[in-house]
C-alpha positions as a printed Julia matrix, in Angstrom:
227×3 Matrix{Float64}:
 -40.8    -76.83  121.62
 -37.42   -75.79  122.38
 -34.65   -73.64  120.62
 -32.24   -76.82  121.19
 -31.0    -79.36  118.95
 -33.8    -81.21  118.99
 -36.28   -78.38  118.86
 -34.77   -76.77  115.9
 -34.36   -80.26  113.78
 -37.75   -80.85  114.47
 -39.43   -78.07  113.13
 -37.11   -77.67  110.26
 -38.34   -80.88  109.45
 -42.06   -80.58  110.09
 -42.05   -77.02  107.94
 -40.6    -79.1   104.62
 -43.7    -81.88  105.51
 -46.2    -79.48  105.55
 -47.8    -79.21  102.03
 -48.08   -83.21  101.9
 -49.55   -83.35  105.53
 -52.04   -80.44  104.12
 -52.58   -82.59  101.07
 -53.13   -85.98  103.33
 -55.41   -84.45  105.75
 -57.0    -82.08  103.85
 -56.02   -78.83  106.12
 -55.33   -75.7   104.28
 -51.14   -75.87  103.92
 -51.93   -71.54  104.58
 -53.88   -72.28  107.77
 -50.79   -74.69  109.28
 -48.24   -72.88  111.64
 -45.49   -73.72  113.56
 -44.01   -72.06  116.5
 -40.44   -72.95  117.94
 -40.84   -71.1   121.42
 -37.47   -71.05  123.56
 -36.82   -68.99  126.64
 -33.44   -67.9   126.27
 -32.29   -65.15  123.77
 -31.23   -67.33  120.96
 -31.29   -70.62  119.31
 -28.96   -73.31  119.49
 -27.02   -71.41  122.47
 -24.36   -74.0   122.64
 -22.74   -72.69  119.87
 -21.8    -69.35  118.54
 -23.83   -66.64  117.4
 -23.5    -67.17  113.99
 -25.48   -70.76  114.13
 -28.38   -68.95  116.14
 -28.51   -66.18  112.65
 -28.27   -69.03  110.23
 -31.01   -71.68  112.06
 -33.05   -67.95  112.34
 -32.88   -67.41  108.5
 -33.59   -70.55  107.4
 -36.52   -71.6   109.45
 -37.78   -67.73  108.93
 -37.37   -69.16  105.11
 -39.66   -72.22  105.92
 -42.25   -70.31  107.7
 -41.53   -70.93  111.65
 -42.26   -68.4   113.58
 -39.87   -68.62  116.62
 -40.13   -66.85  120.12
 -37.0    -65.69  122.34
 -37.01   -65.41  125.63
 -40.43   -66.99  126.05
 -40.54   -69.11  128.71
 -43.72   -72.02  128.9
 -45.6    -71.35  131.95
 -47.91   -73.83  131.6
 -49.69   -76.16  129.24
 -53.42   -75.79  128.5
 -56.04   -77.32  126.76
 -55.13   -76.28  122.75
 -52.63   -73.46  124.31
 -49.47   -72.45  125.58
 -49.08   -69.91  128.41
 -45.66   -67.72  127.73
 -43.7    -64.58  129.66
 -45.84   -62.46  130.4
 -49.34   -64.73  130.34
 -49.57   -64.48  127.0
 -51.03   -67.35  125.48
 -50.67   -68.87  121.75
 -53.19   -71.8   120.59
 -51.81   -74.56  119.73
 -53.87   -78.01  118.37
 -50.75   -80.2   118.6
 -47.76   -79.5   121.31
 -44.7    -80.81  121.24
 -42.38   -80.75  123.8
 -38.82   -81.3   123.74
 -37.11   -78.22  125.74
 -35.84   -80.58  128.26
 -36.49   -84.02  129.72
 -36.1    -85.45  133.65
 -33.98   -88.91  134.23
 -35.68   -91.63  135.01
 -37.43   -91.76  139.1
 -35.5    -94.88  139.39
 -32.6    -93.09  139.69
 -33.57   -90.94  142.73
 -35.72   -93.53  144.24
 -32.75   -96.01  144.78
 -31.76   -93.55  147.0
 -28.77   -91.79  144.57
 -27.91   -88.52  145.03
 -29.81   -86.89  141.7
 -30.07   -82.69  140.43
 -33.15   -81.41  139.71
 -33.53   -82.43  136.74
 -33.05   -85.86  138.79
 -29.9    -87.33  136.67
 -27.26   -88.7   139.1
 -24.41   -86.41  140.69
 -21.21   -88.09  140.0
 -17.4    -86.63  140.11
 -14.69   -86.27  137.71
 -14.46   -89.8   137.3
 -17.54   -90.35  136.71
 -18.35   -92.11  140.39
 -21.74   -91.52  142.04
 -21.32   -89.02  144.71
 -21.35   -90.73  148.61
 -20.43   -93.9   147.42
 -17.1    -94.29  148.84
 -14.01   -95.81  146.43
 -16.5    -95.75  143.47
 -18.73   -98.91  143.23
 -21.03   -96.83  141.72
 -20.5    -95.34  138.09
 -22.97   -93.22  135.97
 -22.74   -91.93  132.82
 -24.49   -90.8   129.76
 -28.22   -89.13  129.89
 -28.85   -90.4   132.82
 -25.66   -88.94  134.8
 -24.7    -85.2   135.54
 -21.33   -85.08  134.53
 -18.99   -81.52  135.48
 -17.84   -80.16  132.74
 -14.17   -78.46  133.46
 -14.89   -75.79  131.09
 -18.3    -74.63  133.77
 -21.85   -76.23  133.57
 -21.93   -80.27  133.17
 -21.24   -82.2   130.04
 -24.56   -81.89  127.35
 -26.12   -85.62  127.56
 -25.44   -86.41  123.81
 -24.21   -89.27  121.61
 -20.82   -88.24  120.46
 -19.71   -87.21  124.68
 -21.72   -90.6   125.65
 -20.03   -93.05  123.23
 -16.44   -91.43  124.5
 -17.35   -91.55  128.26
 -17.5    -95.88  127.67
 -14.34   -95.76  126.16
 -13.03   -93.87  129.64
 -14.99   -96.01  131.89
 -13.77   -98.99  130.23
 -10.23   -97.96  131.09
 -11.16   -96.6   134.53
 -12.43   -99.72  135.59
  -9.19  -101.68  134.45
  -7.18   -99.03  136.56
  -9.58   -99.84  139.12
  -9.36  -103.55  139.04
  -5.16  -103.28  138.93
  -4.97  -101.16  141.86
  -4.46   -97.69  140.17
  -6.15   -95.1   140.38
  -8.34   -93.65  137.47
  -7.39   -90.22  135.6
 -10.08   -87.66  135.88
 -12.81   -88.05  132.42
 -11.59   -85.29  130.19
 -14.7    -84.25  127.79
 -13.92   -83.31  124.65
 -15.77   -80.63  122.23
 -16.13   -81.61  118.96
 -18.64   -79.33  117.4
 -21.63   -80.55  116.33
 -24.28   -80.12  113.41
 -28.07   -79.56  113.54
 -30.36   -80.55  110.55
 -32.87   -77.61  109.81
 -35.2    -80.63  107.14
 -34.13   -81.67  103.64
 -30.96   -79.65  102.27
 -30.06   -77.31  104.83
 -28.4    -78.18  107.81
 -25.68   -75.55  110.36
 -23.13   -76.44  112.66
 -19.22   -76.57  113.44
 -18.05   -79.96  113.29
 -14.05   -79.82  114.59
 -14.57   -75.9   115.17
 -15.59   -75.12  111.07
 -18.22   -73.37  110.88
 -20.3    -74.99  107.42
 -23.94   -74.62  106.64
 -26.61   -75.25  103.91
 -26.17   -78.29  101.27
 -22.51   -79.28  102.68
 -23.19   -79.17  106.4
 -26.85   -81.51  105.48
 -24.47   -83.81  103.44
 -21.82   -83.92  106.35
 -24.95   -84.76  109.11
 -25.95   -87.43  106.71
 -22.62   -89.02  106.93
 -22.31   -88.51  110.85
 -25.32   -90.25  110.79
 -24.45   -92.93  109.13
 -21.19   -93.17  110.96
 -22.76   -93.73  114.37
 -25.49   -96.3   112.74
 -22.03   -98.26  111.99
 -20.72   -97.39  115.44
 -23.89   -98.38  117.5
 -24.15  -101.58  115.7
């Protein structure tokens, strides 16, 4: 796993499933473990401190064990290899510290980073492709962000980069020329399983009961949205 989002939700989740997995499969609910293993010194490292010491208590409170700065070396049969060679057995692996873009994207012959998502410029143009036939955005694009890095590839900066390409393109198609996209940081909450969620949605920092029920309703919101 990984200390992101994704990682963190997921074994949050998992822990609070554990005793009626046990019960379906007959496994000894004491004999289950799960590890959250991320290589950097903290979970959820997008936002402040105080989310990595709540997401640490409350999956220490569910029984994950999680690893800092462990980095995966490699996958083996029913093992990990961390830092250091270390290795931790592991029946089931789950991976979700990271994904790559689609090879379509580099194979059509656009300019892609390593992680093979396509280079494009502050308005969201593919790189090299002269007045901007060529648009990318979402997952599959990486995006500068002003503030240093690129823009994280999630819904709520996805859903507002069509709204700017919409416009761009209508600048485009009336001769003017587009305004840079502007990303905006809204905050963000991560689910940690049934009842206990942390984040700061709109820079307030909320966790526990409130922050699960305010998830739900995000939730919800972009079911609506996505419709």
């Amino acid at each position: 796993m990984g200390g992101g989002p994704t990682g963190c939700q997921l074994a949050g989740e998992l822990a609070a499933w554990v005793p009626r997995l046990a019960r379906e499969t007959g496994v000894p609910a004491e004999e289950v473990r799960i590890a959250l293993i991320e290589r950097s010194s903290r979970l959820l490292g997008a936002s402040g401190f105080w989310v990595h010491h709540e997401a640490m208590r409350v999956l220490d409170r569910r029984r994950v064990s999680v690893y800092l700065d462990a980095a995966v070396e490699r996958v083996e049969e029913n093992q990990l290899v961390v830092s250091n060679r270390r290795r931790l057995r592991a029946a089931t692996i789950v991976w979700v510290a990271g994904i790559r873009a689609p090879d379509v994207l580099a194979t059509s012959g656009l300019p892609t980073d390593r992680q093979g998502k396509v280079r494009v410029d502050a308005c969201l143009r593919v790189a090299g492709t002269g007045n901007g036939t060529i648009f990318a955005l979402g997952d599959c694009a990486s995006i500068p962000n002003p503030a240093g890095g690129t823009v994280p590839p999630n819904a709520s900066y996805a859903l507002r980069q069509a709204s700017y390409l919409a416009e761009a393109l209508w600048d485009d198609l009336n001769g003017r020329p587009p305004l840079p996209y502007q990303p905006v940081h809204l905050g963000g909450i991560v689910s940690l399983g049934p009842g206990e969620a942390v984040g700061d949605p709109l820079g307030v920092p909320v966790h526990g009961p409130l922050a699960a029920l305010l998830k739900q309703g995000i939730e919800q919101w972009y079911r609506e949205t996505l419709r």
